[in-house]
C-alpha positions in Angstrom: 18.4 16.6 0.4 17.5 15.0 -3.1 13.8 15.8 -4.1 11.4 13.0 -4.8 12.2 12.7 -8.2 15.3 12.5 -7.9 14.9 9.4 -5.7 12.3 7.7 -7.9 15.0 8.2 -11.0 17.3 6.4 -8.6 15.0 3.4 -7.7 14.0 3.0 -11.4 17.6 2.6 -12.9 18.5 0.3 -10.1 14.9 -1.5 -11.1 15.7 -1.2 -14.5 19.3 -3.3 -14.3 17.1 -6.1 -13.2 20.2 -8.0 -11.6 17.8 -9.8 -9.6 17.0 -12.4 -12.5 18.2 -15.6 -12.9 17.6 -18.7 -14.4 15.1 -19.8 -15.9 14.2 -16.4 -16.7 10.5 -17.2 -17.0 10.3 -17.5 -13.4 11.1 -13.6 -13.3 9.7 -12.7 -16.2 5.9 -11.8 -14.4 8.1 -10.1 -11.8 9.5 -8.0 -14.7 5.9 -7.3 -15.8 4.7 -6.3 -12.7 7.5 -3.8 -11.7 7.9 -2.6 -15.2 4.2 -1.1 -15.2 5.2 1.4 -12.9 3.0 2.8 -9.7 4.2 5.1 -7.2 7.9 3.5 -5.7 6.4 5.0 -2.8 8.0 2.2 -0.8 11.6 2.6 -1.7 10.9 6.2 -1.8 10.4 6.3 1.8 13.5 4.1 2.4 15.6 6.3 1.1 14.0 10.1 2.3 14.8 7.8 5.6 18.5 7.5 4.8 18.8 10.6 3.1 17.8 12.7 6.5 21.2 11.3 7.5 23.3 10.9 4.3 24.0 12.8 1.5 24.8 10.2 -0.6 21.9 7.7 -0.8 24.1 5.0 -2.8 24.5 2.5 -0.2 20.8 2.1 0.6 19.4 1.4 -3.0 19.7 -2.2 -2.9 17.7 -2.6 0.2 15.3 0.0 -1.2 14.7 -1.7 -3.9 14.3 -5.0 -2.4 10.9 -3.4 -0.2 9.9 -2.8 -3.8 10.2 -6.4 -4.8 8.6 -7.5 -1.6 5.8 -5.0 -2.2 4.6 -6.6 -5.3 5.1 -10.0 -4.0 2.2 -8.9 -1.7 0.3 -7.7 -4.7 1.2 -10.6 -7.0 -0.3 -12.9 -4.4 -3.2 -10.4 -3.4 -4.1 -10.3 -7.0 -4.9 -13.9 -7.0 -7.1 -13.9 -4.4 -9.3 -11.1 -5.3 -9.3 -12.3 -8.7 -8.9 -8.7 -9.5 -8.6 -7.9 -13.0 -6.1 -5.1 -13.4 -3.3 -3.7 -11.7 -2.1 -0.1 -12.6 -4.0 -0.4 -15.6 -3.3 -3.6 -17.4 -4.3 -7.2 -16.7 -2.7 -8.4 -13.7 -0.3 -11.1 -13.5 -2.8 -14.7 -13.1 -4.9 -13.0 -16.0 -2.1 -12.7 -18.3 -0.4 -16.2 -17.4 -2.1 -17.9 -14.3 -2.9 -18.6 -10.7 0.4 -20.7 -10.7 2.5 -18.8 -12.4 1.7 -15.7 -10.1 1.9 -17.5 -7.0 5.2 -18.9 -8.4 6.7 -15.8 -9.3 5.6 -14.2 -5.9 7.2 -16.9 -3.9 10.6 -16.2 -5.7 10.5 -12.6 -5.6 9.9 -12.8 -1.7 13.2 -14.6 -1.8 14.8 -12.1 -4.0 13.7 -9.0 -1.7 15.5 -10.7 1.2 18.3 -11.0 -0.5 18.2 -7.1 -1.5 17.5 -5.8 2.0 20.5 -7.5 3.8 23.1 -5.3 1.3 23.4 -3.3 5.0 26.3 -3.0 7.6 26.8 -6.1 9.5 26.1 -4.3 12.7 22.4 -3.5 11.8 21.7 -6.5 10.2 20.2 -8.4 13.0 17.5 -6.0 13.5 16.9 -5.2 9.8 16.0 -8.6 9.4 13.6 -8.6 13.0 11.7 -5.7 12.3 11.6 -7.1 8.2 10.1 -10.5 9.6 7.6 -8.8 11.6 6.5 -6.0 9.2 6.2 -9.6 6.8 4.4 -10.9 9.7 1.7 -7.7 9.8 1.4 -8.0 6.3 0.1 -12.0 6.4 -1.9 -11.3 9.4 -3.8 -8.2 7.8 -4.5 -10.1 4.4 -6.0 -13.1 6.7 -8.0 -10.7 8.7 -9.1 -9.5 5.2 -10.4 -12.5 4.1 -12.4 -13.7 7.0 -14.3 -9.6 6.7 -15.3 -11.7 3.2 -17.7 -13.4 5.4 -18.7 -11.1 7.8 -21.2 -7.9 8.1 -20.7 -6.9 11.1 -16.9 -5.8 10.5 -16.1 -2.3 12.9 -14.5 1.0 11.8 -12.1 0.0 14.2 -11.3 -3.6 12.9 -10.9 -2.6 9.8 -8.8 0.3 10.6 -6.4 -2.4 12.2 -6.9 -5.1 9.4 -5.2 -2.0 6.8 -2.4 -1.0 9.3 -1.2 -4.3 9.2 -2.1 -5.1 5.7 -1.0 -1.8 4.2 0.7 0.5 6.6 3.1 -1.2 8.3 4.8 -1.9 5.1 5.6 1.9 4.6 6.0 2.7 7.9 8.8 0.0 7.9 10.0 1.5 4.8 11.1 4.6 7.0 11.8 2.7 9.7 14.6 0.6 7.6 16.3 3.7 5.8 16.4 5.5 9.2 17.8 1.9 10.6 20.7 1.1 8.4 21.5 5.0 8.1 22.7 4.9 11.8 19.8 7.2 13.2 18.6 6.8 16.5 15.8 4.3 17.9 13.9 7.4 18.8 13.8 9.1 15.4 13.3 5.5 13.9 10.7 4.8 15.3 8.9 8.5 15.1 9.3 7.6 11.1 7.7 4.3 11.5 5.0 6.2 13.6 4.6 8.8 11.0 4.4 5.8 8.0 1.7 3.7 9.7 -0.5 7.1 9.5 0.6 7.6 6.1 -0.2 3.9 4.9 -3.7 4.3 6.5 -4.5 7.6 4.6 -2.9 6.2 1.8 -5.5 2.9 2.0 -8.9 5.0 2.9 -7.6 7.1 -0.1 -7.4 3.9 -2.2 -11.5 2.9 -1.1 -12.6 6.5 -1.8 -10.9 6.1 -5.2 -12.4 2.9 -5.8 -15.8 4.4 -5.8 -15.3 7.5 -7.2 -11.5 7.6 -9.1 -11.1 7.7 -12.4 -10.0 4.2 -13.5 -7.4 6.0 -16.1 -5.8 7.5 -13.7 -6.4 5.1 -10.4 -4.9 2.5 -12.6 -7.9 -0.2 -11.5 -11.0 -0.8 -12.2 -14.0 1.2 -10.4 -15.9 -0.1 -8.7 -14.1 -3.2 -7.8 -14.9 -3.7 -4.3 -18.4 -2.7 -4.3 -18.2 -5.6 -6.9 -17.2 -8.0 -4.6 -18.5 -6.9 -1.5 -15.6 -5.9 -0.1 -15.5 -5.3 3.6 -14.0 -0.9 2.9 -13.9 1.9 5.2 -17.2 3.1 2.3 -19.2 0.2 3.1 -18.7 -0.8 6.6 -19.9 3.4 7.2 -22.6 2.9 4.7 -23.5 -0.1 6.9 -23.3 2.1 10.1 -25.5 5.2 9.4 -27.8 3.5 7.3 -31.8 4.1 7.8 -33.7 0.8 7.2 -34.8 1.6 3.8 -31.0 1.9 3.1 -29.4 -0.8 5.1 -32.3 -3.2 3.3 -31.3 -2.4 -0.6 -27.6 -2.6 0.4 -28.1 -6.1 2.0 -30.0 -7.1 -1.0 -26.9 -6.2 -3.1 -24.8 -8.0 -0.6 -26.7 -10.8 -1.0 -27.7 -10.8 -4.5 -25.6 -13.6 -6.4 -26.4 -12.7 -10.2 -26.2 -9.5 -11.2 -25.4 -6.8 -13.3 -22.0 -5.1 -12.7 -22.3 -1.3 -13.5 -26.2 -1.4 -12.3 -24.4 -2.7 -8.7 -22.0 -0.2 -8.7 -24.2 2.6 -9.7 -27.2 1.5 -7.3 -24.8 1.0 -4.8 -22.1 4.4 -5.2 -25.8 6.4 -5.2 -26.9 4.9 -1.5 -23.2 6.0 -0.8 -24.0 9.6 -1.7 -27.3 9.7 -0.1 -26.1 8.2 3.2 -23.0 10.5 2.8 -20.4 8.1 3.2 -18.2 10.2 1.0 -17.7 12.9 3.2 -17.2 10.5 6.2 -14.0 8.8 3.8 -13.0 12.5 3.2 -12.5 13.1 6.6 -11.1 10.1 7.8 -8.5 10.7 5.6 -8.1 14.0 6.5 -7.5 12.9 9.9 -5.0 11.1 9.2 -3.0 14.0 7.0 -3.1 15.9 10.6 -1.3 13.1 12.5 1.2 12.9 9.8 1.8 16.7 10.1 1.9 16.7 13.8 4.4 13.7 14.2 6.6 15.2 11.6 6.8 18.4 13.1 7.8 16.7 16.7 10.7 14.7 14.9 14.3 16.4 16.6 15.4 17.0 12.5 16.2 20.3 11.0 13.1 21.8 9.4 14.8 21.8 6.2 15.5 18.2 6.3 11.7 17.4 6.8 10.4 19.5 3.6 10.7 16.4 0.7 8.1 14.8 3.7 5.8 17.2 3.5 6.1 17.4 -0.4 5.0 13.3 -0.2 2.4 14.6 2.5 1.0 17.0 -0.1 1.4 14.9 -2.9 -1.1 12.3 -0.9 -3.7 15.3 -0.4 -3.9 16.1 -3.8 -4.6 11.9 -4.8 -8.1 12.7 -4.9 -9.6 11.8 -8.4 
């Protein structure tokens, strides 16, 4: 089994040959930008632990790895745009740097390009690469609309939002497994185990992402702090804020809510401080940690050599230390 790095080394000089560009170049060029910043290749990464549970030699998968990475930050090209947010793994995101067309643009043509990628696969599993890609795209559209109508809502559940980030966020890496495992020959039931095993991952992954919001460190979260409190945004933090809220509470956070001019770090610290006192910090911890379990436990029921499974448990270990 190759180790993580290993894989991520892979990923990047496929990334880095950037065969995917054509003419006019400009069109790619914010695609370039956005890849060429970095983040985690935790997509492609899956992919390819998938296939590599079955294959020595990962080489024939790369392509379609890669093309879940492209896809991926279509999804975040797009997402950018309408969050307006600012920065994206630590630099100014891709409508701040050109525009709102040019990153919609862009996104539409890498979309294209990733579904290009994903088909370099065997004939024979081709049908269903593409099936369970168009649904996972699917999950992904219906999340981000879900999303958007929370904007308007305060009265959003635990439970809805919990569903709005499994399709949003989850079902991207849980398809990620499920494609490597796919095109590597493996079984429907180990495929789908590994799809089972991502959608956990994606939604510890995503809680992890709101904890960090409010208390990461932006140099190293790569965004900036406070960003959803900012906007309101409809997060596992707020909706439990919302929840277990005494009246005194639930009033000064509706006032912020509500309130339409503002300063920004007086909102996030007023707001980050009724988070500590209401203790919605150690409700995100443990949701997470929740999560972290049902990874282990679906893991350890998959019918693989132990061995096999330990680069999963690295990624699983990897995603517990993500804390600051």
């Amino acid at each position: 089994m190759l180790t993580l790095n290993e894989i991520r080394n892979l990923v990047q000089e496929e990334l880095d040959r950037a065969e995917y560009v054509e003419y006019p170049e400009q069109l790619f060029e914010p695609v370039r930008y956005l890849i060429g910043d970095g983040g985690k290749r935790l997509r492609p990464v899956l992919a390819l632990m998938a296939y590599n549970l079955f294959h020595d030699d990962i080489t024939p998968a790369i392509k379609s790895a890669v093309g879940i990475e492209i896809f991926h930050n279509y999804t975040l090209l797009h997402d950018d745009v309408m969050d307006d947010a600012p920065l994206r793994r630590g630099v100014p995101t891709v409508h701040k740097k050109w525009n709102n067309n040019v990153a919609i643009l862009s996104g539409d043509a890498a979309a294209i390009v990733s579904y290009k990628l994903i088909e370099h696969c065997e004939d024979k599993y081709l049908r269903k690469v593409i099936t369970f890609f168009n649904q996972m795209a699917m999950d992904i559209c219906k999340g981000q609309q879900l999303d958007m109508e929370f904007e308007t809502r305060n009265d959003v559940t635990v439970d809805e939002y919990i569903r709005m980030i499994y399709w949003k966020t989850s079902v991207l890496l849980a398809g990620s497994l499920r494609h490597g495992a796919l095109i590597a020959g493996a079984p429907e039931e180990i495929y789908n185990a590994l799809y089972d095993f991502g959608g956990c991952l994606g939604l510890a992954f995503q809680l992890q992402d709101d904890y960090l919001d409010v208390y990461g460190n932006e140099k190293s979260f790569g965004k900036q702090i406070g960003g959803d409190i900012t906007i309101n945004k409809k997060t596992f933090m707020l909706i439990k804020a919302l929840e277990n809220a005494n009246d005194e509470q639930r009033a000064e956070l509706q006032n912020w809510i509500t309130t339409k001019h503002f300063d920004r770090n007086e909102k996030v610290q007023a707001v980050t401080e009724l988070y500590n006192a209401i203790g919605v910090r150690e409700m995100a911890l443990a949701e997470i940690a929740n999560y972290i379990v049902q990874c282990k436990e679906i893991l350890r029921n998959i019918p693989i050599e132990e061995e096999k499974k330990s680069v999963f448990y690295e990624m699983i270990t990897t995603l517990e230390g993500r804390n600051h």
